[in-house]
Each structure stands twice: as C-alpha cells, then as structure tokens.
LUMFIRO-545511 format. One record per residue: x, y, z of N, C-alpha, C in turn; residue number from 0. Coordinates in pm, whole numbers. Each point is the difference from the previous one (the first is absolute). Example, Ala and Ser with C-alpha at 12.3 -4.5 7.8 and 13.67 -1.06 7.14 Angstrom:
// LUMFIRO-545511
(atom (1319, -569, 780), (-89, 119, 0), (90, 120, 0), 0)
(atom (-35, 105, -72), (82, 119, 6), (-77, 109, 73), 1)
END
This chain:
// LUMFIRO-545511
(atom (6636, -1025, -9854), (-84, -71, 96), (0, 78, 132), 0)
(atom (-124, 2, 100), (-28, 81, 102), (102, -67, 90), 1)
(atom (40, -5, 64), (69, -23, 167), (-5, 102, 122), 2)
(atom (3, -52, 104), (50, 79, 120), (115, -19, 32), 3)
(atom (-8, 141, 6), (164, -18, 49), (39, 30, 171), 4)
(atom (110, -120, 40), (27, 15, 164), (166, 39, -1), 5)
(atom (11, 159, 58), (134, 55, -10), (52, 12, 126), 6)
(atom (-106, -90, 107), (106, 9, 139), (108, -48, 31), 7)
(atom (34, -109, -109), (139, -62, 49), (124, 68, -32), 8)
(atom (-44, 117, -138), (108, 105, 8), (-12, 119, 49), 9)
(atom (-72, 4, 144), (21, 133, 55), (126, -22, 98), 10)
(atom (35, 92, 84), (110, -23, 84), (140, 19, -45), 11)
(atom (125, -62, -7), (121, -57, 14), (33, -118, -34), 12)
(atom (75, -16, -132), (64, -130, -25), (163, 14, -22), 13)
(atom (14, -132, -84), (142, -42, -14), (-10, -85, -112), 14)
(atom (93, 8, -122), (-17, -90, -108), (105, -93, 29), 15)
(atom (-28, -145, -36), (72, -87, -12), (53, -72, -103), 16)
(atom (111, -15, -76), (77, -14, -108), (50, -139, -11), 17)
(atom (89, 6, 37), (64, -138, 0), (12, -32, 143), 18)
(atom (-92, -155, 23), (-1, -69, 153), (91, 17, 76), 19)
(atom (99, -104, -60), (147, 20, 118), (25, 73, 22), 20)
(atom (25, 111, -68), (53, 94, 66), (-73, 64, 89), 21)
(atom (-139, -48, 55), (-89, 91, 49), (10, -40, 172), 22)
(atom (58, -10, 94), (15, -25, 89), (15, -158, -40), 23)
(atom (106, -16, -72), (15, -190, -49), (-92, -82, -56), 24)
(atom (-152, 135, -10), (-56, -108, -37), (-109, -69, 63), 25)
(atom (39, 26, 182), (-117, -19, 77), (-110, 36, 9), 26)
(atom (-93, -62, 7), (-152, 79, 10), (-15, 74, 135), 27)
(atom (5, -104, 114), (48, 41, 109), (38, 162, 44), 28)
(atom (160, -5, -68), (32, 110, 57), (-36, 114, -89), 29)
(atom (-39, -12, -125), (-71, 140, -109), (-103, 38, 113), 30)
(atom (-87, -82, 38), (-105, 57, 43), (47, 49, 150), 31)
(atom (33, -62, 55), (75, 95, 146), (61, 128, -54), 32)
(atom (35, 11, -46), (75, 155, -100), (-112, 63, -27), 33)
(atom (-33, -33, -75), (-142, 50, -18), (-107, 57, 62), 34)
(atom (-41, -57, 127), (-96, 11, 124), (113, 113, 86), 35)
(atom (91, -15, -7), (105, 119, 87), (-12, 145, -41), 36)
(atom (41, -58, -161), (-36, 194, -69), (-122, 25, -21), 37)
(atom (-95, -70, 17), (-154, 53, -19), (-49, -18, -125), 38)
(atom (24, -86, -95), (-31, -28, -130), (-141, -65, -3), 39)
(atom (-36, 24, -96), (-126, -57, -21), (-55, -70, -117), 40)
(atom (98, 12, -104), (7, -149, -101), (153, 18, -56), 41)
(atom (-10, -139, -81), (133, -36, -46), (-17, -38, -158), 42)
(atom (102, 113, -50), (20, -64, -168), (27, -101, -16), 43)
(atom (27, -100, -76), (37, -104, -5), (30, -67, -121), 44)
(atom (142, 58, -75), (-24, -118, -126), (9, -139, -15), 45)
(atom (-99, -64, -98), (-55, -121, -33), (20, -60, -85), 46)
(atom (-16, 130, -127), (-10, -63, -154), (79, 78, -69), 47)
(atom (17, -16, -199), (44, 73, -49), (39, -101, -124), 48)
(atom (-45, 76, -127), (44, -81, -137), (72, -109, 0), 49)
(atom (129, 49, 46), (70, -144, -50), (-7, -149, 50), 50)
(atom (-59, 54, 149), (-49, -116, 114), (-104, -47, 24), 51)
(atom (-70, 62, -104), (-157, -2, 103), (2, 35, 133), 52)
(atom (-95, -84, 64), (-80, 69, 142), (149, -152, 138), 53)
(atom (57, 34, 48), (99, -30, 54), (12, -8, 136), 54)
(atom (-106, 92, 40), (51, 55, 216), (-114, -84, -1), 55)
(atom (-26, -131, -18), (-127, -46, 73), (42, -38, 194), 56)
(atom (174, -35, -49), (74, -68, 145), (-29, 143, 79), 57)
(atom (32, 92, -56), (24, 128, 71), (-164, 15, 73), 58)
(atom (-88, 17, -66), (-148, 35, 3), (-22, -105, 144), 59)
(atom (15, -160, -18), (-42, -46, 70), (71, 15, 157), 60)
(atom (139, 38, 20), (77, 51, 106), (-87, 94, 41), 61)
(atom (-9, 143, -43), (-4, 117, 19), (-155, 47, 37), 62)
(atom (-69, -83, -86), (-177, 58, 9), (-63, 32, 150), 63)
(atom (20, -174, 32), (-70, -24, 160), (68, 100, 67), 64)
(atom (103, -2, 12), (89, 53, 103), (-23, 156, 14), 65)
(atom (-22, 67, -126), (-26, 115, -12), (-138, 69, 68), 66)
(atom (-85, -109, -115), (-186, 27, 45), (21, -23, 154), 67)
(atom (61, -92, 94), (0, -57, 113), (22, 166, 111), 68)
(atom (100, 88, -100), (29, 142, 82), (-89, 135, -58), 69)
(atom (-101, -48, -81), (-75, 106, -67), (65, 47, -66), 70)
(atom (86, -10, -103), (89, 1, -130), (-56, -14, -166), 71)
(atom (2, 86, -44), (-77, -45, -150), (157, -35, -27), 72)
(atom (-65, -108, -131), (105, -53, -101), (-51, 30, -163), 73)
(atom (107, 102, -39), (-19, 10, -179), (94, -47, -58), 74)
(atom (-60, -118, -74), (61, -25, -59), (112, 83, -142), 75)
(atom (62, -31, -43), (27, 82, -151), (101, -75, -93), 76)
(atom (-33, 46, -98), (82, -51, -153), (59, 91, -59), 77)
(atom (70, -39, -137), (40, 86, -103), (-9, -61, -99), 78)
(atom (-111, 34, -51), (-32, -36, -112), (59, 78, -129), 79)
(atom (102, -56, -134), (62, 42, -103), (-108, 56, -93), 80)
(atom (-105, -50, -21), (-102, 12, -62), (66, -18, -167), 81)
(atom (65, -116, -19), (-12, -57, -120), (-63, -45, -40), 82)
(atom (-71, -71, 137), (-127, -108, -60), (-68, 73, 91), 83)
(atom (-125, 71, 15), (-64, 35, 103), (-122, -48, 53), 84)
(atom (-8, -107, -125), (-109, -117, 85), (37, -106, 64), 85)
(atom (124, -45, -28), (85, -72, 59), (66, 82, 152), 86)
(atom (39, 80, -17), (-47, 67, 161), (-48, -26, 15), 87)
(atom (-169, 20, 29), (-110, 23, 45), (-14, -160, 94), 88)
(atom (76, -108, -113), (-25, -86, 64), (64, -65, 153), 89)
(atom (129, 59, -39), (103, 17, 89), (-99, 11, 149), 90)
(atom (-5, 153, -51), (-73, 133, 148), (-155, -133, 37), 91)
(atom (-63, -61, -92), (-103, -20, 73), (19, -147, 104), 92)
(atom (94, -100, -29), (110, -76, 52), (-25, 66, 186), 93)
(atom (87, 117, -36), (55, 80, 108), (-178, 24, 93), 94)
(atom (-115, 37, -43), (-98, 37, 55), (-32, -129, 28), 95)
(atom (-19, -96, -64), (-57, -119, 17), (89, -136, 154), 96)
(atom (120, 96, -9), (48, -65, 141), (-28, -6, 118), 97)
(atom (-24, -129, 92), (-80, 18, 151), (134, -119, 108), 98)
(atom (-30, 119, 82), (97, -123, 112), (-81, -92, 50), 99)
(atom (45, -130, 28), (-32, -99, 60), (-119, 15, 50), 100)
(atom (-14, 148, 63), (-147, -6, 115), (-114, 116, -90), 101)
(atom (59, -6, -138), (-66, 78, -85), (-21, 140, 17), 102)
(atom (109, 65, 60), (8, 124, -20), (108, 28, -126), 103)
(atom (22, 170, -6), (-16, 34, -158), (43, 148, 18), 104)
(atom (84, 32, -98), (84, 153, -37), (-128, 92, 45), 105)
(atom (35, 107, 27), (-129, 93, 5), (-10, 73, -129), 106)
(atom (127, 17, -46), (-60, 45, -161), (149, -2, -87), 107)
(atom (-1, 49, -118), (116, -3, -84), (20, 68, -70), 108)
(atom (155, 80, -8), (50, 105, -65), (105, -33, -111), 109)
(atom (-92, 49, -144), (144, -21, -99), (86, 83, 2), 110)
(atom (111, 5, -11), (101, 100, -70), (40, 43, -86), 111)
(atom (-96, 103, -35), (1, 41, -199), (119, 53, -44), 112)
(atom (69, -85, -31), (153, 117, -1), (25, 49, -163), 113)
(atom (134, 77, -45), (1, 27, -136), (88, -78, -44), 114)
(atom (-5, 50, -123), (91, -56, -128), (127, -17, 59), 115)
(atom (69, 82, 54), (127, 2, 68), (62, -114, 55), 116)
(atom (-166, -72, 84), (22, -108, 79), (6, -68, -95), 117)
(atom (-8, -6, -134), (-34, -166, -67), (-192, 19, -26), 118)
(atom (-55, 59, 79), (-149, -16, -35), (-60, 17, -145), 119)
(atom (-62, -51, -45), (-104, 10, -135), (-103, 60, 79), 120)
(atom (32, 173, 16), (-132, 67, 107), (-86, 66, -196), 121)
(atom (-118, 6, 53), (-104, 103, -83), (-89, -22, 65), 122)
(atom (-100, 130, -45), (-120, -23, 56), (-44, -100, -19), 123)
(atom (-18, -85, -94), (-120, -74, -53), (43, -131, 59), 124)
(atom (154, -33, 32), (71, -147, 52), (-72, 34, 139), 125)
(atom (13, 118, 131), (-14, -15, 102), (-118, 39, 25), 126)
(atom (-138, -7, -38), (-117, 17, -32), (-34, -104, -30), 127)
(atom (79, -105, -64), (-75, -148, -75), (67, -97, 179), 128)
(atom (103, -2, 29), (44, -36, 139), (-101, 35, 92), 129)
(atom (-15, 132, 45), (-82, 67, 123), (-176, -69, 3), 130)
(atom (-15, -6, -131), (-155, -51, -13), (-3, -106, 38), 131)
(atom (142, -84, -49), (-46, -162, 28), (27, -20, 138), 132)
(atom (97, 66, 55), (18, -8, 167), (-79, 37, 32), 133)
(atom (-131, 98, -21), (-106, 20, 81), (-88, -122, -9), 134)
(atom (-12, -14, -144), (-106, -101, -5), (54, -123, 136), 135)
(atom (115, -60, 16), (11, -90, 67), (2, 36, 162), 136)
(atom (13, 177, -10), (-12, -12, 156), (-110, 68, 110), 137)
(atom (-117, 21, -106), (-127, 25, 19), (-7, 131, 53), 138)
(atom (-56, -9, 135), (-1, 131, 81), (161, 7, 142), 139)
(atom (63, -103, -67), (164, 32, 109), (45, 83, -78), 140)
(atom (58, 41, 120), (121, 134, -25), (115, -24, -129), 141)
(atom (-16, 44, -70), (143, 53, -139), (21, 126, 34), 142)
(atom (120, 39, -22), (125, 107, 4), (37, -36, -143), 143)
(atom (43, 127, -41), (104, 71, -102), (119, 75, 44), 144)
(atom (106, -104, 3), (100, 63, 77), (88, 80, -150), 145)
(atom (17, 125, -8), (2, 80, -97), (106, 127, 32), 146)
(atom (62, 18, -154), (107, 156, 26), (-77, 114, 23), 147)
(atom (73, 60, 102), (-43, 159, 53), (-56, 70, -107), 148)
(atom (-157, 58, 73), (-26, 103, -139), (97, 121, -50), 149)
(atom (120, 3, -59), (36, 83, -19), (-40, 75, -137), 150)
(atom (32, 135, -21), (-66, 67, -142), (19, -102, -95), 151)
(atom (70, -40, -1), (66, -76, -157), (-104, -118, -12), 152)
(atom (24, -65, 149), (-88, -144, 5), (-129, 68, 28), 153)
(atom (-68, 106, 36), (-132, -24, 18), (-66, 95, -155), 154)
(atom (69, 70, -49), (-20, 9, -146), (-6, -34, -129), 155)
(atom (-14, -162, 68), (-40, -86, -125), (132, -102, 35), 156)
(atom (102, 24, 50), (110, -86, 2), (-8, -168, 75), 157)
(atom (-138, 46, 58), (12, -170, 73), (-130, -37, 34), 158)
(atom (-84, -97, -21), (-121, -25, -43), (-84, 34, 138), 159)
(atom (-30, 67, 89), (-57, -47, 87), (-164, 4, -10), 160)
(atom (-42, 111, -59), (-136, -36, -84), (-74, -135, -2), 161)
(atom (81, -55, -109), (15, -121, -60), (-11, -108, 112), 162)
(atom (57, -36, 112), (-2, -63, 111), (-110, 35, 95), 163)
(atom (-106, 92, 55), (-21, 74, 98), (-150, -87, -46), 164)
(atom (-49, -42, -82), (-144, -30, 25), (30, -171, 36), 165)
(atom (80, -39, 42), (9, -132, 54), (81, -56, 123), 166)
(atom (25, 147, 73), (78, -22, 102), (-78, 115, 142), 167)
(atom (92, -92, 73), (-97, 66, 159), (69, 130, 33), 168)
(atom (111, 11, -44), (120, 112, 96), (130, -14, -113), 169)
(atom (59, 130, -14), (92, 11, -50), (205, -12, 114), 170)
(atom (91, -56, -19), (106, 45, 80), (83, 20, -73), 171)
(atom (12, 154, -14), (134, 29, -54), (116, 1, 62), 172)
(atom (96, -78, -85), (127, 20, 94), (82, 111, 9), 173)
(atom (-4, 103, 84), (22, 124, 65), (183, 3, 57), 174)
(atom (71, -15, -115), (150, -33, 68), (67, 151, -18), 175)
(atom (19, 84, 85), (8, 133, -31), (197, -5, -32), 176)
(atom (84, -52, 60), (84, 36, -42), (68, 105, 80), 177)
(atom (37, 84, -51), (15, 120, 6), (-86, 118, -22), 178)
(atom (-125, -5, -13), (-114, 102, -19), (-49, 36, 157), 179)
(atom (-105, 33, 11), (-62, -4, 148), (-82, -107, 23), 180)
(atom (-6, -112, 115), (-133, -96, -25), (-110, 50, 21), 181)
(atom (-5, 115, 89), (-156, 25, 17), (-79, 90, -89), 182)
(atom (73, 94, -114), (-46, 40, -152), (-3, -113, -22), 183)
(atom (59, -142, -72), (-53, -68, -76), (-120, -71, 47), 184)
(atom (0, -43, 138), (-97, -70, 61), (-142, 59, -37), 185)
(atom (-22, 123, 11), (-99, 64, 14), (-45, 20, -128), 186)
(atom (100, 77, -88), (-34, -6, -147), (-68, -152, -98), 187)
(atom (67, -125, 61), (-35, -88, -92), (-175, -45, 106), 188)
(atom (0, 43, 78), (-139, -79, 68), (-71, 121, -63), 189)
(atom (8, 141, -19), (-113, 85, -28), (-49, -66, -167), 190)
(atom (110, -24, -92), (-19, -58, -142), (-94, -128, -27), 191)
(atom (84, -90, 110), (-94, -138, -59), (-119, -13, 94), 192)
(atom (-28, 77, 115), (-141, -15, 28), (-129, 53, -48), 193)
(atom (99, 26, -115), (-168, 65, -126), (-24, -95, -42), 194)
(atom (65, -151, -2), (9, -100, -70), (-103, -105, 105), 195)
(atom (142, -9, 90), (-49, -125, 75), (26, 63, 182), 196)
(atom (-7, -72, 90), (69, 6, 117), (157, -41, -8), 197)
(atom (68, 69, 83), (174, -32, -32), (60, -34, 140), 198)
(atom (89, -81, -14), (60, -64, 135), (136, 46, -33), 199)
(atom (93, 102, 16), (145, 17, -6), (92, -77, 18), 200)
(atom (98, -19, -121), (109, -125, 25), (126, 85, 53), 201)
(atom (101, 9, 109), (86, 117, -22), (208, -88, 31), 202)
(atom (90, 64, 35), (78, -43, -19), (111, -24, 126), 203)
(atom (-4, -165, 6), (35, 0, 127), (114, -110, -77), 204)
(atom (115, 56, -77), (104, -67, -46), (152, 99, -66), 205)
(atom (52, -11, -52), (87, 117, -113), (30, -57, -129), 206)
(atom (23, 105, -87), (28, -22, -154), (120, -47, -41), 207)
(atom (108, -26, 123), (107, 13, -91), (69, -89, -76), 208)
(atom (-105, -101, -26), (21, -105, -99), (-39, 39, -151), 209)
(atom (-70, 149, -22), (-37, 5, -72), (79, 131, -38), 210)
(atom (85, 49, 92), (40, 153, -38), (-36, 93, 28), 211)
(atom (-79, -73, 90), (-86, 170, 107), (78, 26, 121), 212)
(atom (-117, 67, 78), (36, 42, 120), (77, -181, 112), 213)
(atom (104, 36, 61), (39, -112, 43), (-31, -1, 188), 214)
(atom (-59, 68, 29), (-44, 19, 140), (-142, -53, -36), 215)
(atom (-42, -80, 129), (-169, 1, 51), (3, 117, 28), 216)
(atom (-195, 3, 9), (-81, 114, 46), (49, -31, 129), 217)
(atom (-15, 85, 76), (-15, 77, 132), (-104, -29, 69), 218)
(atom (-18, -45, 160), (-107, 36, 19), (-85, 65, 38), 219)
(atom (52, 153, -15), (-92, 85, -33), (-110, 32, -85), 220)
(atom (80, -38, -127), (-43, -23, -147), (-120, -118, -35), 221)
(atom (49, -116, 76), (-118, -59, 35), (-142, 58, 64), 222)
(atom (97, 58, 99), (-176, 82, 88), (-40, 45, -98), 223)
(atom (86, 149, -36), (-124, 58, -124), (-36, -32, -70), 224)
(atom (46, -130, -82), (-107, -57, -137), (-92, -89, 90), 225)
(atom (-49, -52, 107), (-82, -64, 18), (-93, 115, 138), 226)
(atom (45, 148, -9), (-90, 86, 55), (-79, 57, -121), 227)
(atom (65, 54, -133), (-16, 70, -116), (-111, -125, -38), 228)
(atom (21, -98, 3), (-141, -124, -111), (-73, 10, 105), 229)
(atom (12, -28, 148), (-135, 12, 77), (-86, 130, -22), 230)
(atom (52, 125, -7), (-50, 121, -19), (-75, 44, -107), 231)
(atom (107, -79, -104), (-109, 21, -196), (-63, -102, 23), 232)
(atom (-30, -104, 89), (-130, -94, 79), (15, -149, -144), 233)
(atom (119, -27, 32), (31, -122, -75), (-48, -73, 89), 234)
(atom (-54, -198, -35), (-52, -65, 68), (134, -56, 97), 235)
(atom (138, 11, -7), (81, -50, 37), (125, -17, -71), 236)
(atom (99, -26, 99), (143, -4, -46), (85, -78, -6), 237)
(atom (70, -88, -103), (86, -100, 87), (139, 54, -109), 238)
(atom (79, -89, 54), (157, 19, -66), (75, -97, -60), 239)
(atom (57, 22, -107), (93, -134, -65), (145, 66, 21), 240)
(atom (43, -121, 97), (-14, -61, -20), (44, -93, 158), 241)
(atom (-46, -100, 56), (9, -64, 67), (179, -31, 67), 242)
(atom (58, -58, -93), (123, -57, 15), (88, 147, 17), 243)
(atom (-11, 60, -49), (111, 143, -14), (-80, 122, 82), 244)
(atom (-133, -45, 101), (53, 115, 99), (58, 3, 106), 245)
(atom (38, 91, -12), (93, 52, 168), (-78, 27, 102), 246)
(atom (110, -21, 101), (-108, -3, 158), (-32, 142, 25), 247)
(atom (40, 113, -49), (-10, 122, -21), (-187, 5, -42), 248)
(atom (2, -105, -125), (-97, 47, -88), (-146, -102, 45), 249)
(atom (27, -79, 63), (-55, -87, 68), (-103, 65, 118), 250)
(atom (119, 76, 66), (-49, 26, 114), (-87, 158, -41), 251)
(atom (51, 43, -80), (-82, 126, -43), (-209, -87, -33), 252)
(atom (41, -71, -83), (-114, -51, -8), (-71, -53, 86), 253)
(atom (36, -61, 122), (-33, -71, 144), (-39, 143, 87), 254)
(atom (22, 120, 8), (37, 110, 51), (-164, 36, -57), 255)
(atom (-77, 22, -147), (-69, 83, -39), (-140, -106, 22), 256)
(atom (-131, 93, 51), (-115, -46, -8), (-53, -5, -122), 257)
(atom (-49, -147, -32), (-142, 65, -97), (-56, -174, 7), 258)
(atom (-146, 45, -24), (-84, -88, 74), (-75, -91, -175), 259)
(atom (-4, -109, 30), (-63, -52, -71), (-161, 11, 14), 260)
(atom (-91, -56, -122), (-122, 30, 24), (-96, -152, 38), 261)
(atom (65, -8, 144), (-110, -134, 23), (31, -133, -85), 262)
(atom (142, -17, -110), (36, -125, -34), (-40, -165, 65), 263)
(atom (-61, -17, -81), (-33, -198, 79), (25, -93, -147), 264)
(atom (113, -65, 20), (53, -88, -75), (-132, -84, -83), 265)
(atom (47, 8, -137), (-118, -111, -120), (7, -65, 89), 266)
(atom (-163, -85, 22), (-17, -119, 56), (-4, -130, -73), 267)
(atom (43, -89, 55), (49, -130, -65), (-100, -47, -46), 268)
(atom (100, -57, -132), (-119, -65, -131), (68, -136, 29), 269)
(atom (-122, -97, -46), (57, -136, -7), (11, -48, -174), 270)
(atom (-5, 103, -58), (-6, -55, -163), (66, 172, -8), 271)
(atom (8, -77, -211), (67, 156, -35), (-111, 56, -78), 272)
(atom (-113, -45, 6), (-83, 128, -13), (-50, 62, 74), 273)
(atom (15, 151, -100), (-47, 136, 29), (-79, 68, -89), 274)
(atom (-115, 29, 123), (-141, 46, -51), (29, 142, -119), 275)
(atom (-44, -27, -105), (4, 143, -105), (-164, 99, 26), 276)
(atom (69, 120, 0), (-137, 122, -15), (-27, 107, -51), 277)
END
C-alpha cells in the first residue's frame, strides 16, 4: 500500500527509554527537563511486547503532553517475539491507536526485530507478515525497524532486512561498537541500509559487562565521533540506549554536539482512533 512517509521526528538526537523507573523514577517531568538540557529531540519509549501486550499507556499518558509541550517527538516501541505475528500486530496497533486525554498521540513506532538468540521466531516471512499489518494500522505515521547492524554476515542474507524495507519509513540499527571504532561502524551501516530505506543510528551509551564484554562505557569522545561519523554518512539522526546507564560523561558529550532536527511538529490530536489509510 502507497503511504507518505514523515521522518522528521527522527532527525536530530535521542535517548531510548527501557524500563520507567529507572528512568529519572519515572517522572515525566524530569525526563523531559533532561531532555530539553541535552538537546534531544525525541524519545524511545518502550510500551509493548509479546508477553504483555501494549502496557506504557500510564507512561504515554505522563510523558506525551509534557514532551509535545517542549517540541519533543515520542516513539513509541515494542518487541515483538513474532510467534504469533498477527497477534503482534495487534498488540503494536493498540499502541498506535492510543490518545491522551486531549487526543494527542505517539509520533510514530519502532519494533525491535531481534534474533533467535533473543527468544525471537525471526524469518523473513514472520517479520514481513508483522511489518504489513503495522503499516496497514498505521497508515502514513512514522514506523521504524529497529534492526542488527548491517554486518557481512547479517547483510548477506543473515538478517532479513529486504524483507522488512517495503513497509517501513527508516531503518535503526543498533550501532553498539564495543571495542571496534564507532565512527567505521556508524558510517558503514548508514552507507548499507540507505539503499534500502533512510537510517536513524542507534549507538552505545551503556557497557557489556553483563554479558562478557567490554566492562567500561564509551567515552565521550567516542560518543562525539559516532554521532559526527552518522551526521557525515548523512543519517537522519542519532539517539542512544540506553537511558538509565548513561554517564554524565556520555550525557554531556551528547548535550555538547549539534544536530538539528527537520522542522518536527508533534501528530496532531485525534479525538477517535481512526486513522486515515492511503
């Protein structure tokens, strides 16, 4: 199905948000004062996800006004298992179909296609039967494919993005370099998937060593250059996961770097949950 697509709410500088409490407690309030300080210009936000369904409606209704109120986009996002992937779909459209009190509304919504590793039932054909039905329900608003780095392995057939790209507005790969360089990966994964789609860089503002990696945060140096390296390979924008685990180091690196959004003006309020299809 035709749509337009509107990718201003991921130009600029963000911040993903994970789990509430821990996110400045939780306040809407003070996220967004944080927020308006380092120069951000939307906010991840998880909502939904298989086992819960669609969940942050408390969160959504805190956070929306308050945000739109500072010129703030809000994306929503899920994780969808894709066991059932119409049963997602229903989840995610839940999540689109939500309005605060004064009928304002997410500016758009990003799944998190993750792998097998995670537990996911990923294939092409599960996140292709998902992506269609989330379009169908979210017309011409913004969808994201929040997606693994094109690397050789994954962009040689190893991870569907093909398969996803005719039903989504913008690709974000999550760009967690590790120990590599961020601004080679930055640059490398935006030159790959913008044959596809437009790409918004996810990069790494946390450490591994829960997992056996590197046990230091990035730097914020390291910050500068992965969010100089994606402005330069002319990604639409940058934000970082993860909210709760950065440092004032990494904070302020991000508060420190320009980049301008493109004229963002918050979805305007619906008084119903329909949305016009085209």
């Amino acid at each position: 199905m035709p749509w337009t697509s509107h990718v201003a709410a991921i130009t600029g500088k963000g911040m993903w948000i994970w789990e509430w409490e821990s996110t400045d407690g939780g306040d809407a309030g003070e996220i967004v004062q944080q927020a308006v300080s380092a120069g951000l210009h939307q906010l991840w936000v998880r909502v939904g996800d298989s086992m819960n369904g669609f969940y942050g409606a408390e969160e959504l209704d805190a956070l929306v006004p308050i945000a739109h109120a500072h010129g703030i986009a809000v994306i929503a996002w899920g994780f969808p298992y894709l066991w059932d992937p119409v049963g997602d779909a229903r989840w995610t459209a839940q999540i689109l179909d939500w309005r605060a009190a004064d009928g304002q509304q997410v500016d758009g919504y990003s799944a998190d296609i993750e792998k097998p590793t995670e537990g996911v039932m990923l294939s092409a054909q599960r996140a292709a039967v998902y992506l269609e039905l989330v379009r169908q329900a979210a017309g011409s608003r913004l969808v994201v494919a929040t997606v693994y780095p094109p690397t050789d392995a994954n962009w040689d057939g190893g991870y569907p993005y093909e398969a996803m790209a005719p039903y989504v507005d913008a690709f974000a790969p999550m760009v967690y370099w590790e120990c590599t360089d961020p601004g080679t990966d930055a640059a490398l994964d935006v030159a790959r998937l913008s044959t596809l789609r437009p790409v918004h860089v996810i990069g790494q503002a946390f450490n591994l060593a829960s997992v056996g990696g590197r046990t230091v945060s990035p730097s914020g140096a390291e910050i500068a250059e992965f969010l100089s390296a994606g402005q330069r390979a002319g990604a639409l924008g940058a934000s970082f996961w993860v909210w709760q685990e950065a440092t004032p180091e990494e904070w302020g690196a991000v508060a420190a770097f320009r980049w301008g959004s493109l004229g963002f003006r918050p979805m305007p309020p619906r008084s119903t949950s329909t949305t016009s299809r085209h």
